[in-house]
LOMI-177532 format. One line per field, with one value per residue (C-alpha): residue number from 1; residue in one letter; x, y, z. Coordinates in nm, 2 decimals. Each point is the difference from the previous one (the first is absolute). Layout:
pos [NUM, ...]
code [A, ...]
east [X, ...]
north [Y, ...]
up [Z, ...]
# end
This chain:
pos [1, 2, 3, 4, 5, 6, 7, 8, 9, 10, 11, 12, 13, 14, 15, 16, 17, 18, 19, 20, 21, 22, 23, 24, 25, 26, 27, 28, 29, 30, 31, 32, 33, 34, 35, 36, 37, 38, 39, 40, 41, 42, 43, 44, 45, 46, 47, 48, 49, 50, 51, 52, 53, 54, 55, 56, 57, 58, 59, 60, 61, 62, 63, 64, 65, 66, 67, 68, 69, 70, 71, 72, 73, 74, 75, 76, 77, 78, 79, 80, 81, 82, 83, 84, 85, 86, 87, 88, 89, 90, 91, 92, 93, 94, 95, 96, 97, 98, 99, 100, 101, 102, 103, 104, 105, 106, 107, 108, 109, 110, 111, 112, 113, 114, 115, 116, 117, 118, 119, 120, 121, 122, 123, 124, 125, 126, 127, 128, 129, 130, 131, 132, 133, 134, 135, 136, 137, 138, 139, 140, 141, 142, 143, 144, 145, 146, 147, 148, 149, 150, 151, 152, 153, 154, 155, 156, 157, 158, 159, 160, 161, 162, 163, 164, 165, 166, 167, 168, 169, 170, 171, 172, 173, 174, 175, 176, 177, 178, 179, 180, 181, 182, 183, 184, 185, 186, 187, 188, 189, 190, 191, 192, 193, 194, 195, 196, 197, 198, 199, 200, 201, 202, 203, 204, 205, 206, 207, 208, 209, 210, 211, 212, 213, 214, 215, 216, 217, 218, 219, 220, 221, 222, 223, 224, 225, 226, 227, 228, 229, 230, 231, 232, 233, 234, 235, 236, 237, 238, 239, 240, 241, 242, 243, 244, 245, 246, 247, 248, 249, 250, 251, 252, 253, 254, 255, 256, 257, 258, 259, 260, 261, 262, 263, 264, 265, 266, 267, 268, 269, 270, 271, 272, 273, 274, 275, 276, 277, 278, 279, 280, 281, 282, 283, 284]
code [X, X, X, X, X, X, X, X, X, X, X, X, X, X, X, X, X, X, X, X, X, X, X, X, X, X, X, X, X, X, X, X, X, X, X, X, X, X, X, X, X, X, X, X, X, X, X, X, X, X, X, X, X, X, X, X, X, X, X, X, X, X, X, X, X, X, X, X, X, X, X, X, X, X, X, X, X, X, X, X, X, X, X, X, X, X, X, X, X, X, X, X, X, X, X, X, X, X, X, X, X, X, X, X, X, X, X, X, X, X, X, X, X, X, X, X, X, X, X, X, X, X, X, X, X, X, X, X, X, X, X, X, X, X, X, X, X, X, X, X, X, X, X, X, X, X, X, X, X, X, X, X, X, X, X, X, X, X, X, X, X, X, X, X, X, X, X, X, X, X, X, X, X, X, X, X, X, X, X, X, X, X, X, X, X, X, X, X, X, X, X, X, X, X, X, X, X, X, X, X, X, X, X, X, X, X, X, X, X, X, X, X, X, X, X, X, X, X, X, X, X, X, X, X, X, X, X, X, X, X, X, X, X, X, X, X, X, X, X, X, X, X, X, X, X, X, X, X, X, X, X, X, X, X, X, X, X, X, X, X, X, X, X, X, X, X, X, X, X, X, X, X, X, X, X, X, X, X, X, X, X, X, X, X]
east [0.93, 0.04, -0.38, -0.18, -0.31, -0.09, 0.37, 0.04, -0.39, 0.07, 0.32, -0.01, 0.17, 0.17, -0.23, 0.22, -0.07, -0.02, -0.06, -0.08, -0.02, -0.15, 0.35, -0.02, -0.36, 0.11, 0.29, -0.24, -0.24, 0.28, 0.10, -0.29, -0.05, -0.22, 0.09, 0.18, -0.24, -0.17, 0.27, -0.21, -0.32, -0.21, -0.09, 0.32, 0.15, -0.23, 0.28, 0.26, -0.01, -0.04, -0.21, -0.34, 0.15, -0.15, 0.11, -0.08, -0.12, 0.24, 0.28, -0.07, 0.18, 0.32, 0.04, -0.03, 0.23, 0.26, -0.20, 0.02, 0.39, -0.16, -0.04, 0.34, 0.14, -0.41, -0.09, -0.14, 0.10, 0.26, 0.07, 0.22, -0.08, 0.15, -0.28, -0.28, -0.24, -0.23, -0.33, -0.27, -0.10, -0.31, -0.01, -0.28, -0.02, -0.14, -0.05, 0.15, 0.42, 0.15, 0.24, 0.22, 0.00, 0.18, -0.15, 0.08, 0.00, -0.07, 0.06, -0.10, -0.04, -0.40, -0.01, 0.23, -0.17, 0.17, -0.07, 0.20, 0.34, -0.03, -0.06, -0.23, 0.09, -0.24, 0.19, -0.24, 0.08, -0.18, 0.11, -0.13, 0.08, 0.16, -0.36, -0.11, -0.22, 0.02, 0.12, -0.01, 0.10, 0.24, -0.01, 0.29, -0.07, 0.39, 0.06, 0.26, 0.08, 0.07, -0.13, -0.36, -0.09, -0.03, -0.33, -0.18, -0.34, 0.00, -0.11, -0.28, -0.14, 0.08, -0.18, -0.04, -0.05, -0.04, -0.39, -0.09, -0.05, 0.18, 0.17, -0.19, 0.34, 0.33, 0.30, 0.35, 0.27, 0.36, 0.28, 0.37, 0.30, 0.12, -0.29, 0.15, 0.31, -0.24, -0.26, 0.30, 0.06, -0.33, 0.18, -0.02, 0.44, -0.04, 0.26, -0.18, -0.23, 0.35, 0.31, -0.01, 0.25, -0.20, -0.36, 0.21, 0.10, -0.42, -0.10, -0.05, 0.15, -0.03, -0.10, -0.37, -0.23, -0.12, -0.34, -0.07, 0.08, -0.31, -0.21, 0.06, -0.06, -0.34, -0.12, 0.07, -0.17, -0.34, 0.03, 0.01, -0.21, -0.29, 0.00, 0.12, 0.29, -0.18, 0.25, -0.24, -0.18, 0.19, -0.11, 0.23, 0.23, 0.11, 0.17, 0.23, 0.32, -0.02, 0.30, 0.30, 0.00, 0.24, 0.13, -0.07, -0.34, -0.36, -0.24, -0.31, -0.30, -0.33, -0.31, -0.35, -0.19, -0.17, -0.23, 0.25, 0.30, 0.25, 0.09, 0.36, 0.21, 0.33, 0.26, 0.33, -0.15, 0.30, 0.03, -0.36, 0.09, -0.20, 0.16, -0.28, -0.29, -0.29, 0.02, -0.28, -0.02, -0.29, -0.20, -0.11]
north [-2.82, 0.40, 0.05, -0.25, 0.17, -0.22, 0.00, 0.40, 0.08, -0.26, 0.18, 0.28, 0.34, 0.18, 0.31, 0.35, 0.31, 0.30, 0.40, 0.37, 0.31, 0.33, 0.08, -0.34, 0.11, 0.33, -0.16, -0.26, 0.25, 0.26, -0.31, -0.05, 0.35, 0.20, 0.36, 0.00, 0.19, 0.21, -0.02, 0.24, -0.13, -0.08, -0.31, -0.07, 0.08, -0.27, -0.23, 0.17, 0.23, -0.19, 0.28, -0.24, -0.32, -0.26, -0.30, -0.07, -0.41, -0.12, 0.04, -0.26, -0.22, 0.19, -0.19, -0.35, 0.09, -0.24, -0.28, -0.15, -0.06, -0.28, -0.14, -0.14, -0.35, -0.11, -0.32, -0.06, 0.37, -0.11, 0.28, 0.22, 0.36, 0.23, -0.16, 0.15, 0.30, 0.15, -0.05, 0.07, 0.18, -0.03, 0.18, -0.03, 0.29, -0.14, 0.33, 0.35, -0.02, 0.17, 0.29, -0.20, -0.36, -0.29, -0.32, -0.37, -0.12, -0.38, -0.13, -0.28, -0.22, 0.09, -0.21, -0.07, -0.03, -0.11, 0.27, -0.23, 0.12, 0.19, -0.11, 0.29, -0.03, 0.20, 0.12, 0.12, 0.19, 0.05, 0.32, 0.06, 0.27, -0.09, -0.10, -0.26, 0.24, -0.03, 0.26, -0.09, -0.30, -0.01, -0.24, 0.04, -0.22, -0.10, -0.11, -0.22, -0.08, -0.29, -0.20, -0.14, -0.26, -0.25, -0.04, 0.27, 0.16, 0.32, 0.21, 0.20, 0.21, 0.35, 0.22, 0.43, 0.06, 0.31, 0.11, 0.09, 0.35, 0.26, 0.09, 0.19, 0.19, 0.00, 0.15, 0.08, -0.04, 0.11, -0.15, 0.12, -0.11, -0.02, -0.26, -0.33, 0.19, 0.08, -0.28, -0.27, 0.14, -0.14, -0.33, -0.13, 0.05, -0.23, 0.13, -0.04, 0.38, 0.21, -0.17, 0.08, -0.26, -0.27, 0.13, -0.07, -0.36, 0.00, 0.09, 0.39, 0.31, 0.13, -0.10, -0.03, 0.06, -0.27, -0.18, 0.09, 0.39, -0.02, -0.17, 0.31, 0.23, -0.15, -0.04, 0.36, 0.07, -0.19, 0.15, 0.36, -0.02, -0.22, 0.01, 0.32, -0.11, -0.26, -0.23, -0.21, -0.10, -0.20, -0.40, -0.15, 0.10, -0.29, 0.07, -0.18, 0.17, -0.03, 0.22, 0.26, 0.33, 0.28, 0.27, 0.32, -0.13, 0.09, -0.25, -0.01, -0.22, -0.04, -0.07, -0.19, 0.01, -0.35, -0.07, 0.00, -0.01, 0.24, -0.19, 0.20, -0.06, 0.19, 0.10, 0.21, 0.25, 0.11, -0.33, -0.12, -0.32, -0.20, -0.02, -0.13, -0.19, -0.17, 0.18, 0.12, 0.17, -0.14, 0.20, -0.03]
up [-0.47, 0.04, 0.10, 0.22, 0.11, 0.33, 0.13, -0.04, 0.17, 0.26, 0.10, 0.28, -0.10, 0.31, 0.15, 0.07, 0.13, -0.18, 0.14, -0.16, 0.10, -0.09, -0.24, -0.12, -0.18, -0.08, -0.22, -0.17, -0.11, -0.12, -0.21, -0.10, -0.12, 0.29, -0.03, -0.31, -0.22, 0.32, 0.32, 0.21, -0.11, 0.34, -0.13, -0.10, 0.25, 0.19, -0.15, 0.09, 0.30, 0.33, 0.11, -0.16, -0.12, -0.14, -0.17, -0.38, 0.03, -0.27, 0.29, 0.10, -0.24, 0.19, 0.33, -0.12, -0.34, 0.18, 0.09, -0.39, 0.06, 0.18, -0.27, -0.08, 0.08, 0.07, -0.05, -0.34, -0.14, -0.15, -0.26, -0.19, 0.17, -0.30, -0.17, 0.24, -0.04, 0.20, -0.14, 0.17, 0.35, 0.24, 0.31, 0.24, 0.26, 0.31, 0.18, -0.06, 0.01, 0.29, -0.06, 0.20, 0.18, 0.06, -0.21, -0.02, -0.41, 0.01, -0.36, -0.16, -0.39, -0.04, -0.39, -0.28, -0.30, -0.37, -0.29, -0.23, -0.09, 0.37, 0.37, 0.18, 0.36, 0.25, 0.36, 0.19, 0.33, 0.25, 0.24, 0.37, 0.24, 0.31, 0.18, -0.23, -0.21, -0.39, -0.16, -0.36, -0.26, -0.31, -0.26, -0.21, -0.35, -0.13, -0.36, -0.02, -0.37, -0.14, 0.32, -0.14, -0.15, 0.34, -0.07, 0.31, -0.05, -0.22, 0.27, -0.02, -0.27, -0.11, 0.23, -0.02, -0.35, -0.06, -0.15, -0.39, 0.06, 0.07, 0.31, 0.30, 0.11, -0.19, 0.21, -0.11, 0.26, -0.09, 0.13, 0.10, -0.21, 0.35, 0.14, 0.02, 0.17, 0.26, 0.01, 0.05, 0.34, 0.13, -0.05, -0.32, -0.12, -0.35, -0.16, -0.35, 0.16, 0.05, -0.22, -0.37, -0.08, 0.22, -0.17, -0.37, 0.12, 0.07, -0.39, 0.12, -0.15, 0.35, 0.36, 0.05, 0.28, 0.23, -0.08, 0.40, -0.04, -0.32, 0.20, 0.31, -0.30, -0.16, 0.36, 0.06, -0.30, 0.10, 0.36, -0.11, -0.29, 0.09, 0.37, 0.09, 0.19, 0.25, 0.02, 0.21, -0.24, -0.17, 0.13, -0.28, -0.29, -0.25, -0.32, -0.33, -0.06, -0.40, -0.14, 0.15, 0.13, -0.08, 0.26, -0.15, -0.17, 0.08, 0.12, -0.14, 0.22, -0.10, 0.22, -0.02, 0.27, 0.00, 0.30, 0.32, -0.20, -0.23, -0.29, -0.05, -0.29, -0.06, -0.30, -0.11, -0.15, -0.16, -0.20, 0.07, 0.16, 0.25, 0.36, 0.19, -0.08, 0.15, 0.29, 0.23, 0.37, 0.17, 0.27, 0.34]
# end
């Protein structure tokens, strides 16, 4: 049997270390568009100039990137991994991310739940600096199609919804034909972001951008536009990634402010399509 629940949450996942520094967040946010619109824009250049770092909270998905290779040969995850997407992500910011610092990411099978003709298995990660303190926590929800059907809870409920009203901020990030060039350095090399011939083999005319690199962009979006650039606000950022992103396209994220939270959704606006759905940011 490919998915046996209590056999793959019973198993232990090996911890690693992991380390950034102040270029290491200077690259992730120039892939994730800082200063492309703006480059000497003080508050841009709060992304990108060591001068006043800071780090946008969605980096935090960047030291633990590795940790999901765990994954393979597990106990009860028995699966066929060119039949996995990235579904969902849910990041929980413990306390404000360090321009630089040396962490421990302890991974681990949080749920599996069976959506039918998929399995939805949740790796959560949990990341502490080198004292013991928590830094922050990753769940990374994994699709793997064709793998339901054993008979698992559903999981819970659809959750973020965006409002019936109209949106309390809209904001239109562009993007670089070049972004997944650069956003790839930060660690993620799938092939299917840079090779054309490797994105055709995927169903794409040409290579898309990473789910991660939209969820950087919508989280800049909320940051800027509805906190003015605290990034230590942000407690929690969870999000659905529901269709693909283009280099070269524009962004577009809309924004409900709904008691401590930002209900965020996001499209292409070029072709109108839904990237990411049932997202929210919620605040400390």
């Amino acid at each position: 049997m490919p998915i046996d629940p209590k056999k793959a949450m019973a198993a232990t996942m090996a911890s690693g270390k992991g380390s950034w520094g102040q270029d290491d967040v200077i690259l992730y946010h120039l892939g994730c568009g800082a200063g492309f619109q703006k480059p000497t824009d003080p508050k841009e250049l709060e992304y990108t100039y060591e001068a006043k770092l800071k780090v946008l909270p969605s980096f935090g998905v960047i030291p633990v990137f590795g940790a999901m290779g765990g994954m393979a040969g597990m106990p009860g995850v028995e699966i066929n991994f060119m039949m996995v997407l990235h579904g969902e992500q849910d990041l929980e910011i413990h306390r404000p991310i360090p321009t630089s610092a040396a962490v421990v990411n302890q991974p681990r099978i949080a749920a599996i739940y069976d959506k039918g003709k998929a399995a939805l298995i949740v790796i959560e990660v949990d990341t502490t600096l080198e004292n013991g303190e928590k830094l922050f926590t990753n769940r990374f929800g994994i699709f793997a199609r064709g793998e339901g059907g054993f008979g698992g809870e559903p999981g819970p409920k659809t959750a973020n919804n965006a409002p019936d009203r109209a949106p309390d901020l809209v904001v239109e990030s562009p993007s670089m034909p070049q972004q997944a060039l650069i956003y790839r350095l930060s660690g993620d090399k799938n092939p299917l972001h840079a090779d054309p011939e490797f994105a055709k083999m995927g169903g794409f005319d040409t290579p898309i951008l990473h789910g991660l690199c939209s969820y950087g962009i919508v989280c800049k979006a909320a940051v800027d536009g509805m906190l003015d650039g605290d990034v230590n606000k942000v407690a929690r950022y969870q999000a659905r990634f529901s269709g693909v992103f283009f280099p070269g396209e524009t962004m577009v994220t809309s924004m409900w402010k709904e008691g401590n939270q930002i209900i965020l959704a996001a499209q292409a606006k070029q072709r109108q399509a839904a990237v990411i759905s049932n997202a929210a940011i919620t605040l400390r």
